[in-house]
N, C-alpha and C positions, 0 to 999 in steps of 0.2 A: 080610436086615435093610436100612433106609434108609440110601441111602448119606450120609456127610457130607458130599456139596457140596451148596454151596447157591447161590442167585443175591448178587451182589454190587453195590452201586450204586459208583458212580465217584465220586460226593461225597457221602457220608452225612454227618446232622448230627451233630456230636459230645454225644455222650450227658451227663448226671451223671457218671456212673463215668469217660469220658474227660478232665471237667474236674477230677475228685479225681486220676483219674493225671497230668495235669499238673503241679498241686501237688505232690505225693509226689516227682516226679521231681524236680526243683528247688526240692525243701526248704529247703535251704542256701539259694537266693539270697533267697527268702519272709523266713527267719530271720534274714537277715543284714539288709534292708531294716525289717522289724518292727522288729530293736533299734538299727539307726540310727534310727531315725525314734523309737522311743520314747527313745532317749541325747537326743536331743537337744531334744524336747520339756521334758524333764524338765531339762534341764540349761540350755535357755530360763529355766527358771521360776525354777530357783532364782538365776539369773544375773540376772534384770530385779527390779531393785527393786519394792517395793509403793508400788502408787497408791491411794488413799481418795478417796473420794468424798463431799462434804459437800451439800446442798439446799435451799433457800429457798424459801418457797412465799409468793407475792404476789399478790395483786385487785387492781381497781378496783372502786369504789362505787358503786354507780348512782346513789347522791344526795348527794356529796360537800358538807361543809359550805360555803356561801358565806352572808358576811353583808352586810348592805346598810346605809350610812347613810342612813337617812329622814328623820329630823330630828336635830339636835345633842342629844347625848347618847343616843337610841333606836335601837337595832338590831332588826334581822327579816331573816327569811329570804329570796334572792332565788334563787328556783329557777326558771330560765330554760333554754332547751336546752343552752350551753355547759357551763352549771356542774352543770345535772342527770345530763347524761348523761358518762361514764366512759370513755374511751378503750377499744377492745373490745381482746379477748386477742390477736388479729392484732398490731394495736396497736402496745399494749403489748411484746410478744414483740423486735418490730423498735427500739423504744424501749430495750428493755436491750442491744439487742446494738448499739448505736449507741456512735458512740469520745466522745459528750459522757456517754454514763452512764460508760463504761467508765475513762475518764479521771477520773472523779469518784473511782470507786474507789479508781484506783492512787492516788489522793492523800490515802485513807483509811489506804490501806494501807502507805503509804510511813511513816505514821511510825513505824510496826512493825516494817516489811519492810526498809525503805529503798530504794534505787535497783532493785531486785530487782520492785518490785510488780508492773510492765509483765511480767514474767514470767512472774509467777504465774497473769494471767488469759491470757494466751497460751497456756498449758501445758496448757489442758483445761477451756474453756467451755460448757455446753450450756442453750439456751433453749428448751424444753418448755411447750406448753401443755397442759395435764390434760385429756382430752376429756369432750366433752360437760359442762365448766364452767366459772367464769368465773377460774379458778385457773391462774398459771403457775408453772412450779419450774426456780427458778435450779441447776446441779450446776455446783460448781466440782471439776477431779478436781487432787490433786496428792499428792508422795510424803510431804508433813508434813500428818497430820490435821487440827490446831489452824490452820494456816494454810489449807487449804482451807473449814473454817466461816467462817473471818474474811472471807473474799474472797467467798464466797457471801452473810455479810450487807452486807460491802459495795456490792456490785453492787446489794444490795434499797435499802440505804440510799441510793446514789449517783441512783436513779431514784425516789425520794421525793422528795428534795432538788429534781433537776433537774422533777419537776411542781410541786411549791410553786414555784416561782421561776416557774414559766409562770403559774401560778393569780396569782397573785400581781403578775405586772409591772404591768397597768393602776394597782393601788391604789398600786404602791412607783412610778408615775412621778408619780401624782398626788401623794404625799405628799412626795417630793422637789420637786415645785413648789412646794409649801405653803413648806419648808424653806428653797428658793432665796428667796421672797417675803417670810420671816420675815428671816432673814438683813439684807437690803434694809431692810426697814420698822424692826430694830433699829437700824440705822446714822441711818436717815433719823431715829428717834428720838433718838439719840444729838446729832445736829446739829443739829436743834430747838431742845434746851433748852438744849447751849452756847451757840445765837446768844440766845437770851432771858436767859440768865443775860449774855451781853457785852453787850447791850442796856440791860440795869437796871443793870451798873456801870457806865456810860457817858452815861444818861441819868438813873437815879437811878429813884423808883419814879412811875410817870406811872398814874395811875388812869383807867380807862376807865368811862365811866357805864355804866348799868347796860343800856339799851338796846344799845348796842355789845360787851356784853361776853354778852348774852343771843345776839345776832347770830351771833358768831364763834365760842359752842359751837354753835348750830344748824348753821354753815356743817362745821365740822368733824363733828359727826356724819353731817352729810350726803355730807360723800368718803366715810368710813368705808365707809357703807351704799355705796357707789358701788363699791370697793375690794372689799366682799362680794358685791355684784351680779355683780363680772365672776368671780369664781370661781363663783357658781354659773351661769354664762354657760358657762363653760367646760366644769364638769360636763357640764350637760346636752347640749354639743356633742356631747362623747364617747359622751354614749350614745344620742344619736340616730345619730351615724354608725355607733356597733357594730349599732342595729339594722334598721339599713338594709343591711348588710354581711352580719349574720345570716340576713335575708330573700334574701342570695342565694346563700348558702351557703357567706361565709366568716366564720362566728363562730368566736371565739374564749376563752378563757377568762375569766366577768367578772369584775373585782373590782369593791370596796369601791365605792357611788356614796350621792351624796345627791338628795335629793328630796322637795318638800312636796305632792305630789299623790297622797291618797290612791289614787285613780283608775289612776295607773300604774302604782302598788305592784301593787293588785287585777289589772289587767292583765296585771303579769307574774308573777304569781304562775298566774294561769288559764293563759297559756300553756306554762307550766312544766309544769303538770299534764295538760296535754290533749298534750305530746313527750311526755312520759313514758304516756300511755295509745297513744300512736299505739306508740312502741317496743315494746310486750308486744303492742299489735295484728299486728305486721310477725311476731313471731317466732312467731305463729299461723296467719297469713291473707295472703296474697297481696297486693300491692299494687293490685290490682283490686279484693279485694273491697268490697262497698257500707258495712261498716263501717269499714274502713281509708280510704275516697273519703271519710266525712263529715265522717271524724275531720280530715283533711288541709285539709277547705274549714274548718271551726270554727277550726284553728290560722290559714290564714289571714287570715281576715276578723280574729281579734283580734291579726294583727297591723299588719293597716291601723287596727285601733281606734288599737294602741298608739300607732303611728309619729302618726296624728292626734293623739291626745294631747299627743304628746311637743311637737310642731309648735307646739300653741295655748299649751305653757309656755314657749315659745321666743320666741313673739311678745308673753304676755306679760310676760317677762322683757327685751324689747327698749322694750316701751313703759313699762316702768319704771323702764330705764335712760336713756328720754327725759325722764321727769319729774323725775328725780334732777340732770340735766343743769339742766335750767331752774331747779329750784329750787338748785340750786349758783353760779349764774349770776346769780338772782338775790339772795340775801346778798350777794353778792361784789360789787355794783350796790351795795348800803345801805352797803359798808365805807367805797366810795371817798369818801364823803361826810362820812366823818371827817376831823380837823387828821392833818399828814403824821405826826407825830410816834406818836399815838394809831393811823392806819393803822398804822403801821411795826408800833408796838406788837400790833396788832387781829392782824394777817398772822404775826407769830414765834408768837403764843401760837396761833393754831388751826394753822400749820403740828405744834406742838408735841403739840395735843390729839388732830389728825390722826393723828399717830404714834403717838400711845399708843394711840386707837382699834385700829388698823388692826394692829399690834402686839398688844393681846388680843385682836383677832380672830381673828388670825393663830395664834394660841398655841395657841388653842383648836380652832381647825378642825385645827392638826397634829396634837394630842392624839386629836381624833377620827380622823382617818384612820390615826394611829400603830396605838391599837385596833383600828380594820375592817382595817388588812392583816394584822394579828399573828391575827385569827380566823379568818382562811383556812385552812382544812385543802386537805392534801394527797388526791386523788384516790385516792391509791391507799396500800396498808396492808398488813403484813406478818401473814401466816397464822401461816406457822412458821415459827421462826428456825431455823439451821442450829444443827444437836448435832454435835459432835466423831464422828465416826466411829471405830469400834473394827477392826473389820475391814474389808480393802483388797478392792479390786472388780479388781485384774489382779493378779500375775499369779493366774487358777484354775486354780490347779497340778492340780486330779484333772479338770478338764475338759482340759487341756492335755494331760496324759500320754492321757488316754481318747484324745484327738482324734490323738495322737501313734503310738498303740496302733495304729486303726484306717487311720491316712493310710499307717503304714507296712507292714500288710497288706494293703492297695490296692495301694499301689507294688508292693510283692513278688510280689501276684498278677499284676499288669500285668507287669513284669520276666518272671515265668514264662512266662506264655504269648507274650510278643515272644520270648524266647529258643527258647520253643519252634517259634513259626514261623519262626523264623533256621534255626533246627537243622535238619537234613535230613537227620540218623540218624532209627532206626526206634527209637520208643521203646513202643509198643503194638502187642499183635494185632490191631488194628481198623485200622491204616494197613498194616501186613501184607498183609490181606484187601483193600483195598483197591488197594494196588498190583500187588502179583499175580492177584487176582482168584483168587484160590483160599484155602480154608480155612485156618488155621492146626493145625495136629493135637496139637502139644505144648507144654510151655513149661517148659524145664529151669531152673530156680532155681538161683543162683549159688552154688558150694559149695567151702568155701575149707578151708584148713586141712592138717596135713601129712599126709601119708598116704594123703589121698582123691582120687580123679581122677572126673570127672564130667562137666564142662566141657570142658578142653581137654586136651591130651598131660598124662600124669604120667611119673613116675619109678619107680612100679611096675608090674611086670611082667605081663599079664594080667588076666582079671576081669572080673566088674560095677563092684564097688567095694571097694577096699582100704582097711577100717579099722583108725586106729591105737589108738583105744580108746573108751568110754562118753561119754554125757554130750552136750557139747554136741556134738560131731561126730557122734555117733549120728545126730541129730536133723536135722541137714544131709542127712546121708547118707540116711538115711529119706527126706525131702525130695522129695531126686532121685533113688530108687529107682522111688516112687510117680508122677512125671512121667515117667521112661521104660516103665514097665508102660503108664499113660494111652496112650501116644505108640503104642506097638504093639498097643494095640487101636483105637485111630483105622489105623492106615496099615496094617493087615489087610483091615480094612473099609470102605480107599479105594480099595485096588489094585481089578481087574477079576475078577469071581467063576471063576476057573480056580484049576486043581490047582496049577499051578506059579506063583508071584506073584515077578517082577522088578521090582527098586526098583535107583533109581539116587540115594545121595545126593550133594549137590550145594552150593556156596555161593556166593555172588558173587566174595569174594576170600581170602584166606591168612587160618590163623589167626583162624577165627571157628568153630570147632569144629566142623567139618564130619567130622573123623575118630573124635572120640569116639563122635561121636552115631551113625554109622555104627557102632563095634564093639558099643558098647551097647547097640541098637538089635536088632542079630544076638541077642546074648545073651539081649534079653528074650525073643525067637521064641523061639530057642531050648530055654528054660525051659517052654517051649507043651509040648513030645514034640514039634514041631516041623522036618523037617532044614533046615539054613539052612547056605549058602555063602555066607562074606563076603569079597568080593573085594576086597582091592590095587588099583581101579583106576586110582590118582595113579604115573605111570610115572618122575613126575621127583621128587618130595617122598619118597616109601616112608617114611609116616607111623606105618603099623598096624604096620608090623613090630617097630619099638621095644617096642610092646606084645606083641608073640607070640616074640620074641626067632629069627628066623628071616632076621637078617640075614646078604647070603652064598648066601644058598639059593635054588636056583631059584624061576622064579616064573611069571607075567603073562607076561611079558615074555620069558622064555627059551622058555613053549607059544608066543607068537605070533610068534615068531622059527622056528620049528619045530625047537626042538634038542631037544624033551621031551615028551613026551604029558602027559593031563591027569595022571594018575594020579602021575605024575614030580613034580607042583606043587601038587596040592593033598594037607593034613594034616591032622590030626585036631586039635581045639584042646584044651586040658584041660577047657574046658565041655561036655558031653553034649551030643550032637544040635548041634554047631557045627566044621563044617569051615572051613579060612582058606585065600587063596589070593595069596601075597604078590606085589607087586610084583615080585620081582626083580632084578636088576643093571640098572643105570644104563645108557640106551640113547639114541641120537642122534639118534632119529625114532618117537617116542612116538604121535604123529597117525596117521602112516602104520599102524605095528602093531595100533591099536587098531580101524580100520576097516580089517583085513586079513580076508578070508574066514576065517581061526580064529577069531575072535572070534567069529562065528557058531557055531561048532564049538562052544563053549566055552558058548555060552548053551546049546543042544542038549543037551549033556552034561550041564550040570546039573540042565536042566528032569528029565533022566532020574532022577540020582542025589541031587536036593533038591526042597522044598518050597518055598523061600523064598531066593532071590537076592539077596544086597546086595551094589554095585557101586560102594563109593567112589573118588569119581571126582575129578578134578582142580577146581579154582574154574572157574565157567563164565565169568568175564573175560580174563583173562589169557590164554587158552590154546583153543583151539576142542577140546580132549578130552574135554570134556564132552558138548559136541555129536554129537560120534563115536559116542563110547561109547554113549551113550542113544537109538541107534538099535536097539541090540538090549533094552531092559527094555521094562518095562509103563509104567512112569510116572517120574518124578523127585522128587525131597526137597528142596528150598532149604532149608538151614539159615541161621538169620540173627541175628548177633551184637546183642543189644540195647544201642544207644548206637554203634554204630560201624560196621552196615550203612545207607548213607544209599539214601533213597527214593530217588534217581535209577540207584544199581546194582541195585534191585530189579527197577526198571524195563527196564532194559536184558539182565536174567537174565530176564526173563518173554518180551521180545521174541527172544531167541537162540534159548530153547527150545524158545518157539513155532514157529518160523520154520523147524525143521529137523522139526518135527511131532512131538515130545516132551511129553507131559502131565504137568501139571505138578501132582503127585493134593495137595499141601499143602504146609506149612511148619513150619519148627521153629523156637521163638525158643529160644535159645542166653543165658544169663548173663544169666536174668531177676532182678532186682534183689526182694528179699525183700518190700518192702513195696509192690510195683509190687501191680494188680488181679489180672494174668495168673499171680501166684503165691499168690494170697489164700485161695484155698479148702483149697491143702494144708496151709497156714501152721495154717489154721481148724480143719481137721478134726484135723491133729497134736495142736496144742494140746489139744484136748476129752479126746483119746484119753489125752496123759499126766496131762489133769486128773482122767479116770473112774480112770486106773493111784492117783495119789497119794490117792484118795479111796481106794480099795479099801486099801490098804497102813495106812491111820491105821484102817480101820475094822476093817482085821483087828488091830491090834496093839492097841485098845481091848479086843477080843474075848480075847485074849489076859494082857492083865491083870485083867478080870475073871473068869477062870478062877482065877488065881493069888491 
């Protein structure tokens, strides 16, 4: 038959099955990491209060209303680049997260909140733009619902506000001029008619002919007109500079303007229309292409038309205000030529007429620009308003636990496998095999319980195994019957194909089951029809005798002394086909006797009178009697405790044995753990066996009441 060895690599990769027996081995620390890590996930969750999350969703308009005064009383639309086009979502996005929106807010929300507001937007702000539109969404997160919508509409409301007020400044500085002017022109009214009312109680009533008195309303409606002239001097200033400002790329938002040239209405109205075809050209076509290039020269040439325009109402708003001049100049020439009395008079009453002129001028041009700023809308406008939220967006208590579940069977697994490369015990047959570089041949499963010995020394006397009753010790027992039968059909068919086969078992250090496995081992041969001599070879421990109760008795050790032949030492065992040959009495040079020429003798003799030699022998560390002795077997046995033979004493038992030219035919793992791989299959095949028995047992006792 093929023998079991086989070739061995020095670092094989570790398999599936070796990273399952990892796990398995270090269950407990897996378990114990799993439910830390799930404790405290969970216990996170329900520890952190609930956050909600509230949303506002806000645009700009691409054609935001602006209205224009054109003539007193008549408004129209003035769609110009500023006011057509709408802050983009970039923008806009940096615009709400700005401390003048934000500020706006807390002072929304201060009369709700109170001193708290700054807090609330601190605590969890996020500015999102919607992709691919022209839509942003305000999230306010905090732990009270009602107050995270309030703070979200806030912020939408706080950046409405603060663009009206932008939209809006030119018309609110022009209309406070008007205001500061009116102000002015009531007082100057007011002073007028006192001085003409002190005038007439002082002078009495003095009549002015009728030419003089025609003069001095002409003269005073003439400032009036003078008085209107430089406001609309003014106007126009403003917006020639906006659009000369505009042409170089710093317009700004326009307001409210007046204007009686059809001409530049039309003007800016085309230009308005021709940004807004260039804008939908750009987010088509390249700034190259030939329809974006014509689009660009049409915007400009109309807007040298405009700026010429604007230019020729300028000059003639200059040459108008020269003819106003002269003809104020000259009234003022026809007054002096009045009696002083009648000037005096001529001069309080158009000061007076002046006033009131210029005064419902005034009234009225406030009234109109009060109108043009108050129809400024706002650029931007709210989509959705924020709705209370019902359920909170942290803690996700099933995502948390899940993530807690998971992180802490990472950890655990991580844990295992560091402690397993800490570790330098032997915890598989596959580091085994690899450290000795010989086969493993059995794997005795840990069998515990009173009565049973299997493992290591017991307290009953002789035997395979001593059981103390059914059930679940049966099943142990069974276990490890079937791993020792295994174990002697591997190490029959490792030794060397001769008549007489010498084993020498062996183990690194004390107390790793080197002598059970050694009587047991006899036993199962035994059970063959088999003859088998199991030798006492431990001279200082006399381990087996406990079990064969032959302590006292000559031995080993009294043939290699020469006080006994063989015959004098060895005994019959109560097992069939199993002679024992004990240790003997404790001696003071164990080394010496055991590489004595009887030792030889004693291999010789048996070869004669057995089949099968086992020579339990001392631990190969401690002591060089190992060495010794297993100059006379066929091969050697390392038996190795799982979890407490570490790989560097394997190492060092493969180098001894080697070294003294001892072969080393396999290994035995010793107190293999139930759920380890290396005891998997008997676990497997038991189980089936008492599941076919308990299936047999129900089927017969079915059979049984239907007879009855």
């Amino acid at each position: 038959m093929e023998s079991v060895d086989a070739t061995f690599l020095d670092e094989p990769q570790m398999s599936m099955r070796g990273y399952i027996d990892v796990l398995l081995r270090h269950r407990w620390i897996v378990a114990a990491c799993f439910l830390a890590a799930l404790a405290t996930a969970v216990g996170a969750s329900l520890w952190m209060p609930p956050v909600y999350q509230a949303s506002t969703t806000v645009t700009a308009d691409k054609v935001p209303p602006v209205v224009l005064l054109d003539r007193p009383g008549e408004f129209s639309i003035f769609a110009d680049q500023a006011a057509a086009q709408a802050p983009n979502v970039s923008t806009l996005a940096e615009l709400i997260r700005s401390d003048a929106v934000r500020a706006g807010a807390s002072a929304m929300l201060a009369t709700t909140v109170g001193a708290d507001a700054e807090h609330v937007l601190d605590s969890g702000m996020d500015v999102r733009p919607i992709r691919n539109t022209d839509l942003v969404r305000i999230s306010v997160e905090h732990t009270n619902p009602r107050l995270a919508a309030a703070a979200a509409d806030a912020l939408a409301n706080s950046l409405i506000d603060l663009n009206l007020k932008s939209r809006r400044q030119r018309a609110t500085e022009t209309r406070q001029f008007i205001e500061g002017q009116l102000a002015q022109a009531s007082q100057e009214l007011r002073a007028g008619e006192d001085a003409l009312v002190r005038f007439k109680d002082q002078f009495g009533n003095i009549a002015l002919t009728e030419d003089t008195s025609i003069t001095v309303q002409k003269l005073a409606a003439l400032e009036a007109q003078q008085v209107d002239l430089q406001l609309q001097k003014r106007e126009l200033e403003e917006r020639i500079a906006w659009a000369r400002a505009h042409g170089a790329g710093h317009a700004r938002i326009t307001p409210t303007q007046s204007s009686e040239n059809q001409l530049v209405t039309g003007l800016q109205s085309t230009l308005a229309a021709l940004e807004i075809e260039r804008a939908g050209l750009r987010e088509q076509l390249t700034p190259q292409h030939p329809a974006v290039v014509a689009t660009e020269a049409k915007i400009a040439e109309t807007r040298n038309w405009l700026d010429a325009a604007l230019t020729r109402d300028q000059a003639a708003l200059d040459a108008r205000e020269r003819d106003l001049t002269g003809a104020i100049a000259h009234y003022a020439e026809k007054i002096r030529g009045v009696p002083s009395r009648e000037v005096e008079l001529a001069r309080l009453m158009r000061e007076a007429k002046k006033a009131e002129e210029v005064y419902l001028l005034l009234s009225q041009r406030l009234q109109e620009a009060g109108i043009a700023e108050a129809s400024i809308g706002s650029a931007i406008r709210v989509v959705d308003v924020a709705k209370i939220p019902r359920t909170p967006i942290r803690p996700r208590r099933q995502m948390n636990t899940l993530f807690g579940a998971v992180l802490g069977l990472m950890i655990g697994g991580l844990a295992a496998f560091v402690k397993d490369q800490i570790d330098d015990t032997v915890q598989s047959s596959e580091e085994v095999e690899r450290v000795l570089k010989a086969p493993v041949l059995g794997a005795i499963p840990i069998l515990g319980g009173p009565g049973v010995s299997g493992n290591g020394p017991g307290r009953d006397g002789g035997g395979l195994l001593v059981l103390a009753g059914p059930g679940a010790q049966e099943r142990a027992a069974w276990r490890v019957v079937e791993a020792y039968l295994a174990l002697r059909t591997h190490v029959l068919f490792s030794l060397p194909d001769a008549q007489h086969k010498h084993l020498m078992v062996t183990s690194a250090l004390s107390s790793e089951g080197k002598s059970t496995v050694a009587m047991n081992l006899a036993i199962a041969i035994a059970r063959t029809g088999r003859r088998v001599w199991l030798v006492d070879g431990d001279l200082r421990r006399r381990t087996l005798q406990r079990f064969f109760s032959t302590n006292g008795s000559p031995g080993l050790a009294t043939f290699l002394a020469g006080q006994a032949d063989v015959n004098d030492v060895v005994c019959q065992a109560d097992e069939p086909n199993l002679w024992f040959l004990p240790s003997g009495p404790t001696v003071p040079n164990p080394t010496e006797l055991l590489g004595a020429q009887r030792m030889k003798q004693l291999m010789d003799e048996a070869r004669a009178h057995s089949d099968v030699l086992i020579l339990d022998s001392p631990p190969a560390l401690p002591v060089t009697d190992a060495e010794v002795a297993g100059a006379q077997v066929d091969g050697a046995l390392v038996v190795v405790k799982v979890g407490v033979t570490s790989r560097r004493s394997l190492k060092h038992v493969r180098q001894r044995l080697e070294g003294v030219g001892i072969k080393i035919v396999g290994a035995v793992l010793n107190f293999v753990p139930a759920r380890s791989g290396d005891a998997y299959y008997y676990d497997t095949y038991y189980n089936r066996t008492e599941k076919s028995k308990k299936e047999d047992r129900q089927y017969a006792a079915r059979q049984k009441e239907g007879k009855s």
